[in-house]
LOVOBA-463820 format. One record per residue (C-alpha): residue number from 1; residue in three letters; y, z, x. Coordinates in Angstrom, 2 decimals. Layout:
REM residues N
+-----+------+---------+---------+---------+
| seq | type |      py |      pz |      px |
+-----+------+---------+---------+---------+
| NUM |  ala |       Y |       Z |       X |
...
+-----+------+---------+---------+---------+
***
This chain:
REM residues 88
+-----+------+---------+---------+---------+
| seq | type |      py |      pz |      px |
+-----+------+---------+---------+---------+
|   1 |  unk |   70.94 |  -64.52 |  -59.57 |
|   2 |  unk |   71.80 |  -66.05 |  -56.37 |
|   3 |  unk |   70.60 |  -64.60 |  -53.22 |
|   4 |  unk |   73.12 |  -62.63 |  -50.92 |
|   5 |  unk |   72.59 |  -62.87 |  -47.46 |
|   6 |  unk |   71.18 |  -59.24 |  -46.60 |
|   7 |  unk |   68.93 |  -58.59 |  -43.37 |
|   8 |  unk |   66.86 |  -55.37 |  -44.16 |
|   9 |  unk |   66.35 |  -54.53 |  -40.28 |
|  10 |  unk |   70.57 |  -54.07 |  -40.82 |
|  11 |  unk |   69.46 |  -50.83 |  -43.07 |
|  12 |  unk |   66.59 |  -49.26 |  -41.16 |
|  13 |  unk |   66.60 |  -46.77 |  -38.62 |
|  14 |  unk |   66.84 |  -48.58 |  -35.07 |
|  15 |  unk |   63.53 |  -50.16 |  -33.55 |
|  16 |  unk |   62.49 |  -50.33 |  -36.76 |
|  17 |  unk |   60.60 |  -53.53 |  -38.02 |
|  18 |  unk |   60.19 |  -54.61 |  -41.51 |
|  19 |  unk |   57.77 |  -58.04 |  -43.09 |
|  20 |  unk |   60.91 |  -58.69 |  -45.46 |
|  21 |  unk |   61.87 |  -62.00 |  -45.07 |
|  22 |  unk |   63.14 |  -62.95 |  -48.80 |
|  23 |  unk |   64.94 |  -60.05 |  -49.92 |
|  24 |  unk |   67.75 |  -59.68 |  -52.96 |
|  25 |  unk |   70.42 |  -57.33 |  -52.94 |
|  26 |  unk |   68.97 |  -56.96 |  -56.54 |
|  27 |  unk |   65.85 |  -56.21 |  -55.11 |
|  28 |  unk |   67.53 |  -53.12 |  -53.35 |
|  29 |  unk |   69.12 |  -52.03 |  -56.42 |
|  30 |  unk |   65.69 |  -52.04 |  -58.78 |
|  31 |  unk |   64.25 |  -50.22 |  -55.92 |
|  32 |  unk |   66.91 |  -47.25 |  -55.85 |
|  33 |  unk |   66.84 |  -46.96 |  -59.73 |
|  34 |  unk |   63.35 |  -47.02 |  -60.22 |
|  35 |  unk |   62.91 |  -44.36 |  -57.21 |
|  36 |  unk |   65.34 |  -42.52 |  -59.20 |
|  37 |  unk |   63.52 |  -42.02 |  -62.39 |
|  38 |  unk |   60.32 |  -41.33 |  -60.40 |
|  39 |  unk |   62.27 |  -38.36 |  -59.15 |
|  40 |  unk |   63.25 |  -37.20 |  -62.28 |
|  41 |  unk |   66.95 |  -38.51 |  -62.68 |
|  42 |  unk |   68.66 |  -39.09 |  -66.05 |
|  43 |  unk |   69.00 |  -42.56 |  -67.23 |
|  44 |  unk |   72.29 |  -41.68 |  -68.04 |
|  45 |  unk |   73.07 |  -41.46 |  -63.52 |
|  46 |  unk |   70.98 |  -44.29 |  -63.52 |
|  47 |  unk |   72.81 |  -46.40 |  -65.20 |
|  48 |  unk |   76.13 |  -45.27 |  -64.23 |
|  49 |  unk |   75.21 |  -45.81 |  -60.49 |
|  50 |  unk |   74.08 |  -49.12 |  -61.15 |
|  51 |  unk |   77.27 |  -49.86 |  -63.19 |
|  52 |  unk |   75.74 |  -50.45 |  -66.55 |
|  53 |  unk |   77.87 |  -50.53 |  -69.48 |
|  54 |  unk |   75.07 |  -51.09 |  -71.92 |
|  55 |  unk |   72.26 |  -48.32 |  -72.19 |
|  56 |  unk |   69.83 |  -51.09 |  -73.09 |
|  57 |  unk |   70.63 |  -52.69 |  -69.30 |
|  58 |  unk |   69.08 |  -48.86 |  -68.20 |
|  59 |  unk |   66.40 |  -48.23 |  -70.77 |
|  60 |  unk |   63.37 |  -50.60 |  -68.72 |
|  61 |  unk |   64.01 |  -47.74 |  -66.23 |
|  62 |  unk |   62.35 |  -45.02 |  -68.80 |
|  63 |  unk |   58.94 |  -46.34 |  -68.75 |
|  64 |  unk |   58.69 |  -44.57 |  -65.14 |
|  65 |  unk |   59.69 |  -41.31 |  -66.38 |
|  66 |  unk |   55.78 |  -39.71 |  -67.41 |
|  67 |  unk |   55.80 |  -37.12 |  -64.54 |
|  68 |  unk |   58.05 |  -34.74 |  -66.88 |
|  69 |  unk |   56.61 |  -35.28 |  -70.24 |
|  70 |  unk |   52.97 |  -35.21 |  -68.74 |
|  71 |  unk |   54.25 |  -31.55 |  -67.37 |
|  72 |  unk |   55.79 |  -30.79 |  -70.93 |
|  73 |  unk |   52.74 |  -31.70 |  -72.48 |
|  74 |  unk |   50.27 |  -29.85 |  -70.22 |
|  75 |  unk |   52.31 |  -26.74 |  -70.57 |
|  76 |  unk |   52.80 |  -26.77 |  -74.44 |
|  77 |  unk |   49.23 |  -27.46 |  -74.56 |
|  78 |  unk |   48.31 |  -24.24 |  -72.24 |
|  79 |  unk |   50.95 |  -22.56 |  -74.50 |
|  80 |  unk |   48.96 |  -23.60 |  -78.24 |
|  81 |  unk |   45.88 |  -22.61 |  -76.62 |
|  82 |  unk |   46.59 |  -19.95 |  -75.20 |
|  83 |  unk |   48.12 |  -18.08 |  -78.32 |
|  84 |  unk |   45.08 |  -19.82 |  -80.47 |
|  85 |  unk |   42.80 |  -17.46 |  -78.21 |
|  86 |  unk |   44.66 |  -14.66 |  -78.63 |
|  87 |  unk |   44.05 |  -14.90 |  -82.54 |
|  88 |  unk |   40.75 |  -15.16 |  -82.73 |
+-----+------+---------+---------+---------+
***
């Protein structure tokens, strides 16, 4: 992908400095989707923000996603053992 010309001082707050020298507007992109599934976002807004027409283009976002099946999985657990104490 060729390289736009993009100056990421342009985008920060005034007297703000950044070390980015060799920066894509590709780069900017990755950045905002994979902040967005950190946060929790559907890959579904993911991809239609980024204008994907093809799930598969969104999917490499997904592997970012553990925060909300490590809290399903830690809450059905408290769940099983909770009623398993309750039994016995």
């Amino acid at each position: 992908m060729p390289r736009a010309e993009c100056d990421p001082n342009a985008v920060l707050p005034q007297g703000s400095r950044t070390m980015l020298t060799d920066i894509r507007v590709h780069d900017l992109r990755r950045t905002l989707a994979s902040w967005q599934a950190k946060q929790g976002t559907s890959l579904a807004i993911i991809g239609k923000g980024l204008g994907h027409s093809d799930w598969r283009s969104t999917a490499l976002y997904s592997r970012l996603q553990n925060a909300s099946v490590r809290q399903s999985v830690t809450q059905v657990t408290r769940a099983m053992l909770a009623a398993a104490n309750k039994e016995f």
